[in-house]
NUSE-835769 format. One record per residue (C-alpha): x, y, z; residue number from 1. Coordinates in nm, 4 decimals, decimal comma. Example, Ala and Ser with C-alpha at 12.3 -4.5 7.8 and 13.67 -1.06 7.14 Angstrom:
<recs>
+----------+----------+----------+-----+
|     east |    north |       up |   n |
+----------+----------+----------+-----+
|   1,2300 |  -0,4500 |   0,7800 |   1 |
|   1,3670 |  -0,1060 |   0,7140 |   2 |
+----------+----------+----------+-----+
</recs>
This chain:
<recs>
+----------+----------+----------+-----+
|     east |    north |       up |   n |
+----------+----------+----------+-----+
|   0,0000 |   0,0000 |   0,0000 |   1 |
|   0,1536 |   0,3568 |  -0,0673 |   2 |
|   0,1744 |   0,5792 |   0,1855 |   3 |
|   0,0872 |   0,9570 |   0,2226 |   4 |
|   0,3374 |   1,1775 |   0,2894 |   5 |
|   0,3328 |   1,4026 |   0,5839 |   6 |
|   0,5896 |   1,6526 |   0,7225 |   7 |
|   0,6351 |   1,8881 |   1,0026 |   8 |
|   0,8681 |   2,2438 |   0,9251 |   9 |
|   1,0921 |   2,4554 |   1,1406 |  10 |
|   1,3908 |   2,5470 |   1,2567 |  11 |
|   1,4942 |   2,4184 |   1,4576 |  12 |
|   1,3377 |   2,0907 |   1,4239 |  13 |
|   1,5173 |   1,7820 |   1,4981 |  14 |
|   1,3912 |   1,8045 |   1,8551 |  15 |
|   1,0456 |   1,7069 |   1,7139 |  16 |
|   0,8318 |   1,4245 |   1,8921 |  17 |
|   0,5740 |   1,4901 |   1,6109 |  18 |
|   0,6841 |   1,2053 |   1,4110 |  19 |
|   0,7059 |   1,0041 |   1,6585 |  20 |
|   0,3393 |   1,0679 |   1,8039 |  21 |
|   0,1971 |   1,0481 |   1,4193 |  22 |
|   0,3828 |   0,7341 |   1,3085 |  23 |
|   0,3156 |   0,5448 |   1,5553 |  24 |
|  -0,0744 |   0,6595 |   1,5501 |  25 |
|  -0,1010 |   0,5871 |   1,1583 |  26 |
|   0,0322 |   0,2069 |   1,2429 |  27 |
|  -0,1841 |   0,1194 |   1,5510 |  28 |
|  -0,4695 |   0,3061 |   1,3543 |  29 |
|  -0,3588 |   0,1019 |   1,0269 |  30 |
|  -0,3906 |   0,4290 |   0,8515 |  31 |
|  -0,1061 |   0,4280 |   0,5311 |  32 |
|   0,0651 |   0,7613 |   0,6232 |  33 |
|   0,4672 |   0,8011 |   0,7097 |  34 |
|   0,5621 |   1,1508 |   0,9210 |  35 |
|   0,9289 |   1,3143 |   0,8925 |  36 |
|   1,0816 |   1,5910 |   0,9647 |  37 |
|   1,1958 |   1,8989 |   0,7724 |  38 |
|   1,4227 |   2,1834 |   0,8701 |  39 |
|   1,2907 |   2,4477 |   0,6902 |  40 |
|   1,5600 |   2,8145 |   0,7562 |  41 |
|   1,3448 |   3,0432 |   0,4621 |  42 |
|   0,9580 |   2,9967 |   0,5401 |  43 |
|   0,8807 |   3,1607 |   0,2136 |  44 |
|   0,9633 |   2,8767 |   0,0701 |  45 |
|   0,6923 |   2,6522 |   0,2496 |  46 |
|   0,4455 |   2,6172 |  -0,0277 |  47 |
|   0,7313 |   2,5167 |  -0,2557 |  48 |
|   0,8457 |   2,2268 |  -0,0647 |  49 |
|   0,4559 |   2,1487 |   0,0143 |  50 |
|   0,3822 |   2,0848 |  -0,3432 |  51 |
|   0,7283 |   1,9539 |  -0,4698 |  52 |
|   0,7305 |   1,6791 |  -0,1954 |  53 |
|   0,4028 |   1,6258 |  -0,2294 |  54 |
|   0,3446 |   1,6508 |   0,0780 |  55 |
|  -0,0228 |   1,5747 |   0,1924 |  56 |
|  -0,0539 |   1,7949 |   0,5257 |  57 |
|   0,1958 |   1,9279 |   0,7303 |  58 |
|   0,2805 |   2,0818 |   1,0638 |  59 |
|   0,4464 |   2,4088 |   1,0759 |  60 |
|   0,6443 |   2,5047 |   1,4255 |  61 |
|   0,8617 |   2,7981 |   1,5631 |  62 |
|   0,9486 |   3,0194 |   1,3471 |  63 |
|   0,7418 |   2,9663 |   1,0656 |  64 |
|   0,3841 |   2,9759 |   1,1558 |  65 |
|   0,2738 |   3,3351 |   1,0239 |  66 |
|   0,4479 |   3,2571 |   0,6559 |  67 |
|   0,2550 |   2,9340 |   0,7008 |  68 |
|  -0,0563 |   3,1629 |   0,7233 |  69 |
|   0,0432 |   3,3806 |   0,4070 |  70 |
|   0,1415 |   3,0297 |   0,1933 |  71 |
|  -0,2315 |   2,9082 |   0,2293 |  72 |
|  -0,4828 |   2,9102 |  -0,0147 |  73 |
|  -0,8043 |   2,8538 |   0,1791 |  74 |
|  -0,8153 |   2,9248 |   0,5906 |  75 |
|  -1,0442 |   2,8207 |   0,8032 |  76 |
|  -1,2576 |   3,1114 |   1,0279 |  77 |
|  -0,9891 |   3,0922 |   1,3148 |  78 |
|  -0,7004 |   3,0495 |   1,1198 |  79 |
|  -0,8234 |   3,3510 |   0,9373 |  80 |
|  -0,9142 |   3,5660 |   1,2642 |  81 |
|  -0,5529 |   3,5240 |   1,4359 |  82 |
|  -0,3438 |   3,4890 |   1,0936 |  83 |
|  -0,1585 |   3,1949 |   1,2408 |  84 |
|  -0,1387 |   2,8494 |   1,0672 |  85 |
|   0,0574 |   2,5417 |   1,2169 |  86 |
|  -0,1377 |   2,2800 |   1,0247 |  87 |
|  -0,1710 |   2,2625 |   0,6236 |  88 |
|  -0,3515 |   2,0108 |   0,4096 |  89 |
|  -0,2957 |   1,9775 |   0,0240 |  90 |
|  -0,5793 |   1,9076 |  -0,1805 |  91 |
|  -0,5310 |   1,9395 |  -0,5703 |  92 |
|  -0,2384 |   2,1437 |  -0,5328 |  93 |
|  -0,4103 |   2,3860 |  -0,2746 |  94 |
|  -0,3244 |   2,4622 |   0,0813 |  95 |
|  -0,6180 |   2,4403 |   0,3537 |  96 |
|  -0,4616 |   2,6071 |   0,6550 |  97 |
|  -0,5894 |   2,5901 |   1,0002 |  98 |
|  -0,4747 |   2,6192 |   1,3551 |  99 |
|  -0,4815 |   2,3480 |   1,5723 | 100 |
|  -0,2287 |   2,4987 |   1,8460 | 101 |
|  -0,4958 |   2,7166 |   1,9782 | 102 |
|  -0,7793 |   2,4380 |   2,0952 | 103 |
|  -0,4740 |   2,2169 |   2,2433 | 104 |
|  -0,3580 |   2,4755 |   2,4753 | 105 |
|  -0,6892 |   2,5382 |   2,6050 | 106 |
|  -0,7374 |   2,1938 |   2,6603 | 107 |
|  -0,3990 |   2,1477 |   2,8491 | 108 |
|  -0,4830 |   2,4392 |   3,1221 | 109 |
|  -0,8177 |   2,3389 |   3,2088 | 110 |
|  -0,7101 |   2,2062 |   3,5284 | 111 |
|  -0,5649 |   2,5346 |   3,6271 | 112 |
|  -0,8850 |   2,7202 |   3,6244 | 113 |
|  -0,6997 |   3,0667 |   3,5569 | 114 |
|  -0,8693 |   3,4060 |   3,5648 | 115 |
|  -0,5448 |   3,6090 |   3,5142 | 116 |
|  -0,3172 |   3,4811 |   3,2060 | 117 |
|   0,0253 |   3,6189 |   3,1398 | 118 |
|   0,2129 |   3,5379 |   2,8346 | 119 |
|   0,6018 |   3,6122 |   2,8142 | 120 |
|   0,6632 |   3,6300 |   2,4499 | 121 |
|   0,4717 |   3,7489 |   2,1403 | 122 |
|   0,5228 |   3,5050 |   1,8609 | 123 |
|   0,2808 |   3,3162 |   1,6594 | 124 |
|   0,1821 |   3,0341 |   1,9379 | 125 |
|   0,0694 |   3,3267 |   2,1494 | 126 |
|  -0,1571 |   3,5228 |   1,8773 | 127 |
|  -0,3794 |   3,2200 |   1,8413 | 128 |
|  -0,3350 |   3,1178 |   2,2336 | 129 |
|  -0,4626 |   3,4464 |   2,3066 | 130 |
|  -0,7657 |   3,4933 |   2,0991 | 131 |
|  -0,9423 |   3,1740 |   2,1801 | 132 |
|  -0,8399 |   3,2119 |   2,5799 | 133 |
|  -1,0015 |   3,5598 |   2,5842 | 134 |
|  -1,2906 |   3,4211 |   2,4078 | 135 |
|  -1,3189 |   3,2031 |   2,6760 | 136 |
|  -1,3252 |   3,4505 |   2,9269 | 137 |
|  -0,9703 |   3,4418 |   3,0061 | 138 |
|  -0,8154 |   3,8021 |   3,1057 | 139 |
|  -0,4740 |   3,7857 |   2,8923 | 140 |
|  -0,1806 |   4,0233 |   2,9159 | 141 |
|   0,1264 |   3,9688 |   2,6722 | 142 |
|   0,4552 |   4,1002 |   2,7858 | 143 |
|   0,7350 |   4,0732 |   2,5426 | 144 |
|   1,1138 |   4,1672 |   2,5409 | 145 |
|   1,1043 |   4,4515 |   2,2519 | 146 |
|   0,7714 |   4,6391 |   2,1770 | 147 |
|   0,7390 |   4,5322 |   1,7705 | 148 |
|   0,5797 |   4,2041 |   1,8422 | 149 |
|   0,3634 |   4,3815 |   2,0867 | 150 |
|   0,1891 |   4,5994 |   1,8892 | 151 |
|  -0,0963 |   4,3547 |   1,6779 | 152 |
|  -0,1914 |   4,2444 |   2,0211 | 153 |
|  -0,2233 |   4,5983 |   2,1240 | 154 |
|  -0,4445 |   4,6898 |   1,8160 | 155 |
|  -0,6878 |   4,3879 |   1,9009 | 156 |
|  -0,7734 |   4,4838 |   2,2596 | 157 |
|  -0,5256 |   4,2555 |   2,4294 | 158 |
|  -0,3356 |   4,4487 |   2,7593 | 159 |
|   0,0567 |   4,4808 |   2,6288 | 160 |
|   0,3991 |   4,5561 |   2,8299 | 161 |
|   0,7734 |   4,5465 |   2,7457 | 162 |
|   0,9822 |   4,3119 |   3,0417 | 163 |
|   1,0739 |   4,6702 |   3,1470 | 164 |
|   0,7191 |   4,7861 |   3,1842 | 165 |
|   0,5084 |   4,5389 |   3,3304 | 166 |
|   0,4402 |   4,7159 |   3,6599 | 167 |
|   0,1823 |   4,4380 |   3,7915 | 168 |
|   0,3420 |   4,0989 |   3,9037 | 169 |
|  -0,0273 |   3,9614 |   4,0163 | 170 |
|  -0,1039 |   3,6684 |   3,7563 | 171 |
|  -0,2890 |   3,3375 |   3,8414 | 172 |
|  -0,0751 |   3,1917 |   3,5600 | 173 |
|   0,2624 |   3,2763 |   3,4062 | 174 |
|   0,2979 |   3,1182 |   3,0452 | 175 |
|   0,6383 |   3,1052 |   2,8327 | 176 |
|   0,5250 |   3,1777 |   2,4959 | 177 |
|   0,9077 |   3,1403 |   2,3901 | 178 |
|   1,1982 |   2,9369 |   2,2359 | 179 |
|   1,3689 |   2,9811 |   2,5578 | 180 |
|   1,4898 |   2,6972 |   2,7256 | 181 |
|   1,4171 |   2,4765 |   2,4590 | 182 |
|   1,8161 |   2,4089 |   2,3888 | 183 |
|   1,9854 |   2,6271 |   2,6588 | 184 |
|   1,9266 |   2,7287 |   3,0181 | 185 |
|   1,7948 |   3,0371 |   2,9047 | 186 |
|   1,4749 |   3,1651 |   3,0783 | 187 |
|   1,2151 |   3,3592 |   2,8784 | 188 |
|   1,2273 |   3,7333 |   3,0774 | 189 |
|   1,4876 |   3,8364 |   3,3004 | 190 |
|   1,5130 |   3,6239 |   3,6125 | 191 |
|   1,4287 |   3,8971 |   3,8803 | 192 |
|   1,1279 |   4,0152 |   3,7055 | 193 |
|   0,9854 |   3,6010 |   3,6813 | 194 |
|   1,0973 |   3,5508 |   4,0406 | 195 |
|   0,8325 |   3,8363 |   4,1299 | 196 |
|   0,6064 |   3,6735 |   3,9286 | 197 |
|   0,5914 |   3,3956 |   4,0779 | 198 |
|   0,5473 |   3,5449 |   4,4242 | 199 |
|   0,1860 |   3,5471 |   4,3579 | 200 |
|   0,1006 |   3,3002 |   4,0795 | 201 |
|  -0,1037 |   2,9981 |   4,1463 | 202 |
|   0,0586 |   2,7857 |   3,8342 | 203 |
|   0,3630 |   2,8069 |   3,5213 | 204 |
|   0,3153 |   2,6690 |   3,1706 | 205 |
|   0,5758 |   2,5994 |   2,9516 | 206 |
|   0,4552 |   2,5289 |   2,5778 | 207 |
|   0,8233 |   2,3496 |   2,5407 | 208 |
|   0,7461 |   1,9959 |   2,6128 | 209 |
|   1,0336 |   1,9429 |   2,8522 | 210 |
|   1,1251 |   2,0631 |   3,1979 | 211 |
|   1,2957 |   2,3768 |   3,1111 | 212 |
|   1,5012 |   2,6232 |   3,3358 | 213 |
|   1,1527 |   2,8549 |   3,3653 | 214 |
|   0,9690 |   2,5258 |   3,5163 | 215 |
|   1,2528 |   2,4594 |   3,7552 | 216 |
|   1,2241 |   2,7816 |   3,8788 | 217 |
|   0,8402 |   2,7838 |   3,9076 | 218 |
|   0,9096 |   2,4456 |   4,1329 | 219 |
|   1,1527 |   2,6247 |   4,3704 | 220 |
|   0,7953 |   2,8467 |   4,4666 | 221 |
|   0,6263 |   2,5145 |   4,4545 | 222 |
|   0,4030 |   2,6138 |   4,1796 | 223 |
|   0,2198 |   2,3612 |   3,9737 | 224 |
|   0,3387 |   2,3421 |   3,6290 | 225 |
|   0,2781 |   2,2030 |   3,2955 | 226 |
|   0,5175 |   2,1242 |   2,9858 | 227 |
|   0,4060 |   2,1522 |   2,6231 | 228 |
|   0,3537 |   1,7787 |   2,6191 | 229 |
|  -0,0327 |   1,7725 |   2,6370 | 230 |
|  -0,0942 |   2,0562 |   2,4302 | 231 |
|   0,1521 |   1,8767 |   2,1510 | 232 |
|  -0,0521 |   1,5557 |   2,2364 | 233 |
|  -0,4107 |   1,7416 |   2,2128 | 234 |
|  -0,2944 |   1,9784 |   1,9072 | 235 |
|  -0,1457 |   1,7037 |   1,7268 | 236 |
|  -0,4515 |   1,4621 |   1,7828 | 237 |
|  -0,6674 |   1,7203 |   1,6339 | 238 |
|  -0,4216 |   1,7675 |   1,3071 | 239 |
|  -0,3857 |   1,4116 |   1,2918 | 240 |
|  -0,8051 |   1,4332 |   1,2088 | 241 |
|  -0,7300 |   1,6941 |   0,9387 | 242 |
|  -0,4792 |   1,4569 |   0,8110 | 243 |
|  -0,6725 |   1,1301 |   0,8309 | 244 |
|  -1,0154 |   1,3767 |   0,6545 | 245 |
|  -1,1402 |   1,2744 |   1,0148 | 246 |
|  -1,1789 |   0,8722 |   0,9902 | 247 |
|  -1,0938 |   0,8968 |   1,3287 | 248 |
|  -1,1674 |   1,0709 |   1,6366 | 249 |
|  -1,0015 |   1,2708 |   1,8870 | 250 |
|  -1,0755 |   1,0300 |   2,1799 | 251 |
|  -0,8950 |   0,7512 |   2,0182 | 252 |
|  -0,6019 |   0,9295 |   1,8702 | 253 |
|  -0,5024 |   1,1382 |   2,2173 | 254 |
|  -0,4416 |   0,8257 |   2,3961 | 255 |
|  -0,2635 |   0,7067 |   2,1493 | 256 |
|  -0,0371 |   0,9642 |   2,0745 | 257 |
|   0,0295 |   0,9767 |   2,4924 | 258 |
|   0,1444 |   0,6063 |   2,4512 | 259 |
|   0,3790 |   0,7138 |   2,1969 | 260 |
|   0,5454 |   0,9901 |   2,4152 | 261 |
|   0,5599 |   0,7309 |   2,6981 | 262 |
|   0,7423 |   0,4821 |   2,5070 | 263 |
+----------+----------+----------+-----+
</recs>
């Protein structure tokens, strides 16, 4: 039987557990799909690759998300609203872009039942983070290390700081929106100003699904924290029904997908 090709793009991304997660889904699901990795340095030349590999859907991750957006043909309504794209399917040499990130985060902080979000960093993760936890009734504040970044979330009502501005420190839960930590011992913001932070907050997310410097320090203040590995598991689950044209449900690819990570 041939198999469909599928890909995930970025840079960096040999630290991917994508494949893993999606491989070993399409064989316990008997599904005739094979998932690699690409690292991708020029995003502008995503829809090229797409269509010359032919590629049949794709993730996109850091730093590529917002070309993914502008590569796509067709976008789905929320891909649309936040201009963020970190899944892609190809259908007659088209791209169908949507945003899968968004839905999995939500789904991974449940369990912290947060009134007060902030995010440290402004990339693309955070645009469509943002939207759909403010939808929810989330109050979000984005704090980034230069003001460029800063500014879209300005213009659509979200509450925006520089590191050097962000007077309040009283957040139920402090987010890293960032690369950082991800293949250093870098922390996000400077380490004073997260220290404060975590004076008052009630929990620390990480969207890097490891324990990373800004999770060890969230433990020395005995916070409860979260990696990125259930929001990879949740948003990969629900590209891995985009990929499949939805033979098969959420509820029986998450588990799987856990199992992968575990083995």
């Amino acid at each position: 039987m041939k198999k469909e090709l599928f890909m995930i793009f970025g840079d960096p991304v040999s630290h991917s557990k994508s494949p893993l997660m999606h491989n070993y889904s399409f064989q316990e699901l008997g599904f005739g799909g094979c998932y690699s990795r690409y690292h991708l340095k020029d995003g502008t030349q995503l829809k090229e690759k797409i269509l010359s590999l032919k590629i049949k859907g794709c993730n996109i991750t850091v730093p590529h998300k917002e070309e993914a957006y502008r590569a796509c043909d067709v976008l789905d309504n929320f891909a649309k609203s936040v201009g963020v794209v970190n899944t892609i399917i190809q259908k007659g040499g088209k791209l169908y872009g949507y945003n899968t990130d968004a839905l999995g985060f939500l789904k991974a902080v449940e369990g912290f039942d947060a009134k007060r979000v902030l995010f440290l960093g402004a990339g693309g993760t955070a645009k469509s983070t943002a939207k759909i936890l403010k939808e929810s009734g989330v109050d979000i504040t984005i704090s980034n290390r230069s003001k460029g970044r800063l500014e879209g979330f300005a213009q659509d009502g979200f509450e925006t700081f520089t590191y050097d501005e962000l007077d309040s420190k009283d957040f139920d839960l402090v987010v890293n929106m960032t690369s950082a930590g991800l293949s250093d011992d870098s922390l996000p913001a400077p380490e004073n100003l997260i220290r404060e932070l975590f004076e008052n907050a009630k929990g620390a997310v990480d969207v890097i699904y490891k324990e990373t410097p800004f999770l060890r320090l969230a433990k020395e203040y005995h916070l409860p924290t979260e990696d990125g590995s259930s929001m990879l598991i949740y948003q990969g689950a629900i590209a891995f029904e985009y990929f499949t044209e939805h033979q098969f449900g959420f509820d029986e690819i998450a588990p799987l997908m856990r199992e992968a990570l575990n083995l």
